[in-house]
PyMOL Python script that loads the backbone (N, CA, C, O; Angstrom):
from pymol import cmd

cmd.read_pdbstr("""\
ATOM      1  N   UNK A   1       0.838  -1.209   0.000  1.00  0.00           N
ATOM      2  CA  UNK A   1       0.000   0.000   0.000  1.00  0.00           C
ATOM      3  C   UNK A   1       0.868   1.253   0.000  1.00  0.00           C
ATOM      4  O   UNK A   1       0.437   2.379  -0.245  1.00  0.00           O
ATOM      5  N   UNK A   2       2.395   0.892   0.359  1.00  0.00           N
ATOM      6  CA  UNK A   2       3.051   1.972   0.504  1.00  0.00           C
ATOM      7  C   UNK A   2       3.174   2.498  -0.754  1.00  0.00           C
ATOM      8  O   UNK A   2       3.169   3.719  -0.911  1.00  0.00           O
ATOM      9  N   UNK A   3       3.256   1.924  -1.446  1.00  0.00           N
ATOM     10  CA  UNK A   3       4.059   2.198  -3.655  1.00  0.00           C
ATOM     11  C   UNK A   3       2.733   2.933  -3.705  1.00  0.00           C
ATOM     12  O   UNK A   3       2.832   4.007  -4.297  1.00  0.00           O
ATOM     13  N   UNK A   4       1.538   2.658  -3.255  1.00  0.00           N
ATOM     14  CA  UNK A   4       0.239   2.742  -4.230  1.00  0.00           C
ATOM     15  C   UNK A   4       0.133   4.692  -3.957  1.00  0.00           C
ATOM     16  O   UNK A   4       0.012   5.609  -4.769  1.00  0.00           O
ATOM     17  N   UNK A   5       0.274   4.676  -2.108  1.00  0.00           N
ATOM     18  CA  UNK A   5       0.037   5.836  -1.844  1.00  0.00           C
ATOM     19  C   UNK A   5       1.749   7.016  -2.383  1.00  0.00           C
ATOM     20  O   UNK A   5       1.595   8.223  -2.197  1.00  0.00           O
ATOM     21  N   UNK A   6       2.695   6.707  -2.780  1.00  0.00           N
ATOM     22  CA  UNK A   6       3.602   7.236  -2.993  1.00  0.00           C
ATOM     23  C   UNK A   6       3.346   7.778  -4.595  1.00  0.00           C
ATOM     24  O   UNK A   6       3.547   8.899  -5.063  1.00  0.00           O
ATOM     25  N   UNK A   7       2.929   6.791  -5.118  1.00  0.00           N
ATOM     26  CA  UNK A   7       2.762   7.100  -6.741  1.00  0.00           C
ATOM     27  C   UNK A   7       2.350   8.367  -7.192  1.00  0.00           C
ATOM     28  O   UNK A   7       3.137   9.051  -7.846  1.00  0.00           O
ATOM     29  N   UNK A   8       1.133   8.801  -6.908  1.00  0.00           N
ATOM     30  CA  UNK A   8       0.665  10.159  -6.879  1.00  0.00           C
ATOM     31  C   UNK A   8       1.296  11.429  -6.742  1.00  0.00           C
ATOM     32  O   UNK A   8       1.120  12.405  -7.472  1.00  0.00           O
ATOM     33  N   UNK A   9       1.957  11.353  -5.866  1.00  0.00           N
ATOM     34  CA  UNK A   9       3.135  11.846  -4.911  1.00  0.00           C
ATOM     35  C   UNK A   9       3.972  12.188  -6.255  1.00  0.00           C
ATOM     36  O   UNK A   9       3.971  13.198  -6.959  1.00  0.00           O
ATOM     37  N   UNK A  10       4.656  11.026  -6.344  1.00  0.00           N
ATOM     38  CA  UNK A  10       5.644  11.347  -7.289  1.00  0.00           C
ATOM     39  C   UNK A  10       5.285  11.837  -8.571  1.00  0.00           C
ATOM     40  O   UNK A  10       6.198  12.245  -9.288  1.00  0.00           O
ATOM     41  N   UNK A  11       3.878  11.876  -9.071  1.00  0.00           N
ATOM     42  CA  UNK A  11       3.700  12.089 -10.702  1.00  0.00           C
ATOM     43  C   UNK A  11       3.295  13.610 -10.339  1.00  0.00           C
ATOM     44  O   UNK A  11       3.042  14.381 -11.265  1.00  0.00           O
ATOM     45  N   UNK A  12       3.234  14.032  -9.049  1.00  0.00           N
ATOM     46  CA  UNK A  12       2.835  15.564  -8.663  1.00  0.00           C
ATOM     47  C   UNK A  12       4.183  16.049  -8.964  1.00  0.00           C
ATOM     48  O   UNK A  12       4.390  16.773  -9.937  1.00  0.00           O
ATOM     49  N   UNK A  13       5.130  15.663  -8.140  1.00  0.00           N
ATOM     50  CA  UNK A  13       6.567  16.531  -8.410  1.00  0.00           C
ATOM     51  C   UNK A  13       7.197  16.626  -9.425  1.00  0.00           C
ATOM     52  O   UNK A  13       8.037  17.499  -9.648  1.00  0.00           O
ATOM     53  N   UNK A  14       6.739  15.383 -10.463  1.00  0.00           N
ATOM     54  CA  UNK A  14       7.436  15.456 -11.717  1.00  0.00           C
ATOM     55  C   UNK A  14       6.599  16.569 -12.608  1.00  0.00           C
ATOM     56  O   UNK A  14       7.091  17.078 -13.615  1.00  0.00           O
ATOM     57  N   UNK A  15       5.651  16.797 -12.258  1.00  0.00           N
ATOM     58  CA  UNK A  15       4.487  17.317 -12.735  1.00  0.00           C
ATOM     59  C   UNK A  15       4.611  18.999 -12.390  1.00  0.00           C
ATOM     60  O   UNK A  15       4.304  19.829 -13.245  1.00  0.00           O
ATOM     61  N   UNK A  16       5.065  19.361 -11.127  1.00  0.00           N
ATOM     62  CA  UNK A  16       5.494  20.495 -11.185  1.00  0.00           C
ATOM     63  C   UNK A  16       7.332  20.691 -11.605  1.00  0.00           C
ATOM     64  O   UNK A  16       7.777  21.823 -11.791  1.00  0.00           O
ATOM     65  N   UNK A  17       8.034  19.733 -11.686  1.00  0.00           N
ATOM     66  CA  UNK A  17       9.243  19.946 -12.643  1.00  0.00           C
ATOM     67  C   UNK A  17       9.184  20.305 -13.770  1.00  0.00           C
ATOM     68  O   UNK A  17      10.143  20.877 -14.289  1.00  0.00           O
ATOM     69  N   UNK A  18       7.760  19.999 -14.597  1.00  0.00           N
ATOM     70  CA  UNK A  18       7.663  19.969 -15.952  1.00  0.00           C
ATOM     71  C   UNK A  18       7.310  21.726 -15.823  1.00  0.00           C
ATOM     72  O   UNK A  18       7.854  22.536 -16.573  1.00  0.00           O
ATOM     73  N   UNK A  19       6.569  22.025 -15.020  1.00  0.00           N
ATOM     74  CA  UNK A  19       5.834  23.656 -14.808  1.00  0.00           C
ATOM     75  C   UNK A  19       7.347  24.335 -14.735  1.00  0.00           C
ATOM     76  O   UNK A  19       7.786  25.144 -15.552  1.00  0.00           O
ATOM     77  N   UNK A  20       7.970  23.873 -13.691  1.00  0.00           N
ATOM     78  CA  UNK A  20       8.574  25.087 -13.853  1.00  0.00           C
ATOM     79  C   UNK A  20      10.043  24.769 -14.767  1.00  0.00           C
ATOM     80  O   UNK A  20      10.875  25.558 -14.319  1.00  0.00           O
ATOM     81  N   UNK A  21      10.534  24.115 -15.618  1.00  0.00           N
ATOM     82  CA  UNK A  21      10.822  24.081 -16.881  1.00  0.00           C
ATOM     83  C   UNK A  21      10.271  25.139 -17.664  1.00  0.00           C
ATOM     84  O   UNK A  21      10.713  26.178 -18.153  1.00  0.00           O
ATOM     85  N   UNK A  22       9.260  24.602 -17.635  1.00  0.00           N
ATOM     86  CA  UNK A  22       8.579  26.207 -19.182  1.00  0.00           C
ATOM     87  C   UNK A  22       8.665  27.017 -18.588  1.00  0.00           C
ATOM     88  O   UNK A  22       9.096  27.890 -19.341  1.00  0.00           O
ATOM     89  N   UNK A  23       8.513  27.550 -17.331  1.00  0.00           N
ATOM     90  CA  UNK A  23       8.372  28.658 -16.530  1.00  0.00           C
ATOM     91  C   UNK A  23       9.602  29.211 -17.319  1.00  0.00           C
ATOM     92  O   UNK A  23       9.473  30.105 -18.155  1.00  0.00           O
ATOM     93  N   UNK A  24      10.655  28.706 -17.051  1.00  0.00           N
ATOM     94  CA  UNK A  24      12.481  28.967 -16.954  1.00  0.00           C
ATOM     95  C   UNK A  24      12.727  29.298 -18.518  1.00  0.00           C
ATOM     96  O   UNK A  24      13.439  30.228 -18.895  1.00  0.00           O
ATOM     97  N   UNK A  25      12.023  28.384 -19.401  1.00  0.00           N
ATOM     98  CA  UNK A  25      12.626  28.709 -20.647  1.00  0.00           C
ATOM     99  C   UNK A  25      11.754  29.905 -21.678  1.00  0.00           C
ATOM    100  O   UNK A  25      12.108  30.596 -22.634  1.00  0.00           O
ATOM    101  N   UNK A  26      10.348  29.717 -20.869  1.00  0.00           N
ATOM    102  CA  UNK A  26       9.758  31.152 -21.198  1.00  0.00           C
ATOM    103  C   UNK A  26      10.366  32.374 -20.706  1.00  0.00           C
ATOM    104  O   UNK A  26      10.205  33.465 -21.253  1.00  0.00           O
ATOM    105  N   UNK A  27      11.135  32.162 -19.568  1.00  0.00           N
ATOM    106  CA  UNK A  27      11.751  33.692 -18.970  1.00  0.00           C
ATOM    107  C   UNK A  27      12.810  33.877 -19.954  1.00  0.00           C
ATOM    108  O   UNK A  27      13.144  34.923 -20.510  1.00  0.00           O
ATOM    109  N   UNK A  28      13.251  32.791 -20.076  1.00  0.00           N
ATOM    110  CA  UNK A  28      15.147  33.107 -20.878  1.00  0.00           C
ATOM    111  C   UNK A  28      14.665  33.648 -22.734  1.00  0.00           C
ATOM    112  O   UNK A  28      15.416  34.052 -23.622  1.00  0.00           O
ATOM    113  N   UNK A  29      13.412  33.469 -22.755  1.00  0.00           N
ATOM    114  CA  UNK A  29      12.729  33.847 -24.067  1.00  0.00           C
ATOM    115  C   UNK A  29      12.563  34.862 -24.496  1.00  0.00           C
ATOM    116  O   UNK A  29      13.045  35.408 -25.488  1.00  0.00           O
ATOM    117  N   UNK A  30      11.645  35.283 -23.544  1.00  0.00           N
ATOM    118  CA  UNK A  30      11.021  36.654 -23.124  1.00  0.00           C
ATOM    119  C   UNK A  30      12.424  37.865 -22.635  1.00  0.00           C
ATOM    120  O   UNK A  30      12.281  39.082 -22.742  1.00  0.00           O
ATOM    121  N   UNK A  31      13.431  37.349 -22.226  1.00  0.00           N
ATOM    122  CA  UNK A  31      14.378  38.364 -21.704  1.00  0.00           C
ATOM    123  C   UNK A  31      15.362  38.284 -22.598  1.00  0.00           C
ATOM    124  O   UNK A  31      16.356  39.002 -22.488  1.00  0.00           O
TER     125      UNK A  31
END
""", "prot")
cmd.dss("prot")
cmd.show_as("cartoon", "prot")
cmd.util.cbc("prot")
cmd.orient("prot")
């Protein structure tokens, strides 16, 4: 039950890695 409740977890953080990626390469764009 531990993997099941961790999973989520982890597809959140990868999920805001992906956000702030574009965040970063929209700034270096824009500037």
């Amino acid at each position: 039950m531990g993997g099941q409740a961790l999973a989520p977890l982890l597809s959140l953080k990868s999920f805001e890695w992906q956000v702030s990626g574009i965040q970063r390469i929209t700034e270096r764009l824009t500037l």
